[in-house]
Every structure is written in structure tokens, then in C-alpha cells.
C-alpha positions in Angstrom: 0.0 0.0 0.0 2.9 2.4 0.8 4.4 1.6 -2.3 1.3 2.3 -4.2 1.0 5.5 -2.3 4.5 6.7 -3.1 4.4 5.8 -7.0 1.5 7.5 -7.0 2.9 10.5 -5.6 5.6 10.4 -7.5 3.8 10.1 -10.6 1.9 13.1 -9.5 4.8 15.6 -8.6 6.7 14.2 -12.0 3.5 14.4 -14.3 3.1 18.3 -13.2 6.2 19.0 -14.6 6.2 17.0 -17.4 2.9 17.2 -18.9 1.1 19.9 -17.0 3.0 22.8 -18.4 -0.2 24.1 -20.2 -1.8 24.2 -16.9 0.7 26.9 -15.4 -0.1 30.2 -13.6 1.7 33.2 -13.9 1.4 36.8 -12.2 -1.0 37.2 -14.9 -3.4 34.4 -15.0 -3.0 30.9 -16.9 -0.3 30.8 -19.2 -2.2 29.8 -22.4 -4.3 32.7 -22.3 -0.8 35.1 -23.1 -0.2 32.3 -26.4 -1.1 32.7 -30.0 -3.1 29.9 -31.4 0.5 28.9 -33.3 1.9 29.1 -29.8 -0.4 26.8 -28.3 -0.7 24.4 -30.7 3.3 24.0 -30.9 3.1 23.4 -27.2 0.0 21.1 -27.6 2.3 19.0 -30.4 5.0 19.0 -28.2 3.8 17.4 -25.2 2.3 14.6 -27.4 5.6 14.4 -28.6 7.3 14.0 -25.3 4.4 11.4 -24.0 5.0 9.7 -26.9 8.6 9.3 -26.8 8.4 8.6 -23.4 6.3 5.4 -23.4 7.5 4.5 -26.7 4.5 4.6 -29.1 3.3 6.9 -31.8 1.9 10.1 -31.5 -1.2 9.0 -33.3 -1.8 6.4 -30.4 -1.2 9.5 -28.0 -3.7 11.9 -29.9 -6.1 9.3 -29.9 -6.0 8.1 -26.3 -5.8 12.2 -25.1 -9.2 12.5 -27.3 -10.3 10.2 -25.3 -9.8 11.1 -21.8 -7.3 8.4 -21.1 -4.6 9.3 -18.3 -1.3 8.7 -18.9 -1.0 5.4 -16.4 -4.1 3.9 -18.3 -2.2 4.1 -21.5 1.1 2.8 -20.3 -0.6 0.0 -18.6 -2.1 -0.8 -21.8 1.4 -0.8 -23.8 2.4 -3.1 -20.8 4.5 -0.4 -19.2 4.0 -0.8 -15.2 3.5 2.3 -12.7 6.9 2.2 -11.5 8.5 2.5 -14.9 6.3 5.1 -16.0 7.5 6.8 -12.9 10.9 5.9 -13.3 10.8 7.2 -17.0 9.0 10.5 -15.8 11.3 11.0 -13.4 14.5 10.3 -15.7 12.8 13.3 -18.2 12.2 15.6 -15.5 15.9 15.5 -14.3 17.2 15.9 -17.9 14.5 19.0 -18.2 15.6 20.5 -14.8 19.3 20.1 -15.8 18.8 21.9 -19.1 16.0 24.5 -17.7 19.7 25.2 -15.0 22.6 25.1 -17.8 20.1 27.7 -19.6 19.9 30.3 -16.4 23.4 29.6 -15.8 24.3 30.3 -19.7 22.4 33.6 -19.6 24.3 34.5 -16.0 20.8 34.7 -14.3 22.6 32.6 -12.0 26.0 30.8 -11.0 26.6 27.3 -11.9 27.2 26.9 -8.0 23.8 27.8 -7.9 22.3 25.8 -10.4 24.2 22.8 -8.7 22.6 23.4 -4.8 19.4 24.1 -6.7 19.1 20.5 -8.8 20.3 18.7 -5.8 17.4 20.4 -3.7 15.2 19.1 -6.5 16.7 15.7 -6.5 16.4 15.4 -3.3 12.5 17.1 -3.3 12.0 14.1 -6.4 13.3 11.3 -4.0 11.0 12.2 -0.9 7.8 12.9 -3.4 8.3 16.5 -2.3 8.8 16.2 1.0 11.4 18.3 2.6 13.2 18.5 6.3 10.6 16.1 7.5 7.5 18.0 6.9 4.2 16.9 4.5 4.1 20.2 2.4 5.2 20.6 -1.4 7.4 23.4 -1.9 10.0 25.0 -3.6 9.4 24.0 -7.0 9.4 27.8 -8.6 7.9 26.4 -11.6 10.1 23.8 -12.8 
């Protein structure tokens, strides 16, 4: 049951980052309202490339289970992917993302590289508790990615 709880959670806190970024808030309101149609559907295309690659099936199969209201775990299951790979995999993409969304702030000196190393091993570390930090039951810290 614990197990179950934790993949769960895990899945969750992964699957926000992953494949939620349409669903982000800024100052301003949700994100897609600031995008052009263009803009949204490149994002849109995007994402069902990335779920795609990730569980190793065609976009077409993506589209098609997304049109119909399928969640992610219901569609690995059915390409006999288990719930602890998909997390596994989600969690392998959202390191790679969080390293490049880092080299990227470091590149453009919004921040040092000493920074961008305490801040993924804060995220690491936030990944491997299922966003728990110092003990305590609440999310935080994630500052958008």
C-alpha cells in the first residue's frame, strides 16, 4: 500500500512538470491565455511528442487516447509499461529538463553554476522524498520547474 501511495505520488509531482505545463499560472493568470493559437498548438504538439517518446508509441496512439480522456497510467498500462516504470521514465525526463532548464539560467548568468548545482540537488532530493522536505508533508520549492 505504501508503495502504491509513493508511486503515486511520485507520478503526481513528475507528471506536473512534465505534462502539465499548459496548466501553469503566472502573475497574470493561466499561461495559455498570453499564447497565439500557433503558440499553443506547438506546445499542444510538443507534449504529445514527449508522452510519446516517453512510453515509446506513436503520436497517433497518444492523440487518440488524449481525445479520449485516457490518463497517462491507463495508457502505459495498456502498452504493458508498469506504474513504477512510468514513474521511473517520468522522473528520468524531468531531471534531464531540470538540468537543461539550469545550464540555460546559468548560460544567460541569471545565475551561478554553484547555484544551479545546490538548486538540482534540492530538486533531486525534493523528487526522491515525493516532495517532501526536512521532515514535513508540504510541497514546496518547486518555482515552476
Amino acid at each position: 500500500m505504501k508503495k502504491n501511495i509513493s508511486t503515486k505520488a511520485i507520478l503526481s509531482l513528475v507528471g506536473l512538470g512534465l505534462l502539465g505545463s499548459a496548466s501553469l499560472v503566472s502573475a497574470k493568470g493561466p499561461v495559455m491565455q498570453n499564447l497565439t493559437p500557433a503558440e499553443i498548438a506547438t506546445r499542444q504538439s510538443e507534449m504529445f511528442q514527449r508522452q510519446a517518446t516517453l512510453l515509446g508509441i506513436s503520436v497517433d496512439k497518444i492523440k487518440a487516447a488524449w481525445a479520449e480522456g485516457k490518463t497517462m497510467q491507463e495508457l502505459a498500462a495498456a502498452n504493458g509499461i508498469t506504474a513504477e516504470q512510468l514513474g521511473q521514465k517520468m522522473k528520468d525526463e524531468r531531471n534531464i529538463q531540470m538540468k537543461a532548464h539550469l545550464k540555460v539560467l546559468v548560460d544567460q548568468k541569471v545565475i551561478t553554476q554553484t547555484q544551479a548545482d545546490a538548486r538540482l540537488a534540492v530538486m533531486q532530493k525534493m523528487m526522491s522524498n515525493n516532495g517532501k522536505t526536512k521532515g514535513n508533508n508540504k510541497t514546496h520549492g518547486w518555482f515552476g520547474f
